[in-house]
C-alpha positions, 0 to 999 in steps of 0.5 A, spaced: 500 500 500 502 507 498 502 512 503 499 518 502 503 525 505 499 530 507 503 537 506 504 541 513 499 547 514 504 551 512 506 548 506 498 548 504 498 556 504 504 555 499 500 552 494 494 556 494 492 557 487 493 565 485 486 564 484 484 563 491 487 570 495 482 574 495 481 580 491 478 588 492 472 589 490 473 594 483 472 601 484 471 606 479 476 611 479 474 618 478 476 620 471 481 625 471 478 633 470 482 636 465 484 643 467 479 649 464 482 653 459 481 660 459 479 662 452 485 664 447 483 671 446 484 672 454 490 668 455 494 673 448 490 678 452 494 677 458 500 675 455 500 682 450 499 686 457 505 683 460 510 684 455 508 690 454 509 692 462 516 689 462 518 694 454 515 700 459 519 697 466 525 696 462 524 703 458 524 706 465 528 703 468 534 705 462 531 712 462 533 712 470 540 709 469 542 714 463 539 720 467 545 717 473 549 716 470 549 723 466 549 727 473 555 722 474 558 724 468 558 731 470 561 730 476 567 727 474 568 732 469 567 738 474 572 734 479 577 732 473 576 741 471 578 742 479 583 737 479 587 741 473 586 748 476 589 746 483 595 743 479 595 750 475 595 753 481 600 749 483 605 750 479 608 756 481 609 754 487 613 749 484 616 754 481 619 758 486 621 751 491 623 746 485 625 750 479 622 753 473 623 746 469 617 741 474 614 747 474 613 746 466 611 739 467 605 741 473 602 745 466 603 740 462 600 735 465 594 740 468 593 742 460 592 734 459 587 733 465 584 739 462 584 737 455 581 730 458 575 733 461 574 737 455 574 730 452 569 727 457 565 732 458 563 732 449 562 726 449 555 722 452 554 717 456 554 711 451 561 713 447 564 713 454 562 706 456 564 704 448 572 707 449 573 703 456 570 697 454 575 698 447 581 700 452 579 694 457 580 690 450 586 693 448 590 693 455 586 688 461 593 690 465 592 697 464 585 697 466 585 692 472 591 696 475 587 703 474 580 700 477 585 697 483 588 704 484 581 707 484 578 702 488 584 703 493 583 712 493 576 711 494 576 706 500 581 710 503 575 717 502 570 713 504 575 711 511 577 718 512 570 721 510 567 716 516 572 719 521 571 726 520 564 725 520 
């Protein structure tokens, strides 16, 4: 006779049939809403708007950095004519204390710096950013040690104007 083994209980649940699990009972799943879209004309209506907007913003805003630095330039002209008047003034003290030759140099370096703020004060704002960005090509070393050299005087005005102040 042959005997017959029985499986384990554990191994009964083992060879369950997939069949045999139980499942969920199907639920309709809501169908997805598309988003409502606002008419064509609206939405061109919203976007010619805000273009517009940002064209006045950006207008206005040139407008004001221009206006900026226009008063800047003047006032590196007026300060660049009262440099060359102080070293005109200067040079007959040179005279008198070095000799009449650096007294000459002292002129002819106020007639420079005088002809220089003539030169500046002709041109606008534009033709001046246009030369700086073609002497900065032409010579990078140059201009980084002039902006050095101009940062250094400028920190050395503001420390000293926060002293007397």
């Amino acid at each position: 006779m042959a005997e017959t083994v029985k499986p384990a209980p554990a191994e009964k649940a083992a060879i369950k049939p997939a069949a045999a699990k139980p499942t969920r009972a199907k639920t309709a799943a809501p169908k997805a809403v598309a988003k409502a879209q606002p008419a064509q004309g609206k939405t061109d209506n919203v976007k010619s708007k805000v273009k517009s907007d940002m064209h006045n913003f950006k207008a206005q805003a040139t407008d004001t950095v221009r206006a900026a630095a226009a008063k800047g330039k003047d006032r590196a002209t007026e300060a660049v004519g009262s440099i060359s008047k102080l070293i005109r003034d200067s040079a007959g003290t040179i005279d008198d204390n070095v000799g009449k030759q650096y007294g000459d140099y002292a002129r002819s370096a106020a007639d420079m710096v005088e002809g220089f703020a003539g030169k500046m004060d002709a041109k606008d704002v534009d033709a001046l950013a246009e030369d700086a960005r073609q002497f900065v090509r032409k010579s990078p070393a140059v201009a980084i040690g002039a902006a050095a050299a101009i940062g250094f005087v400028l920190a050395r005005l503001v420390r000293s104007g926060g002293k007397d102040a």
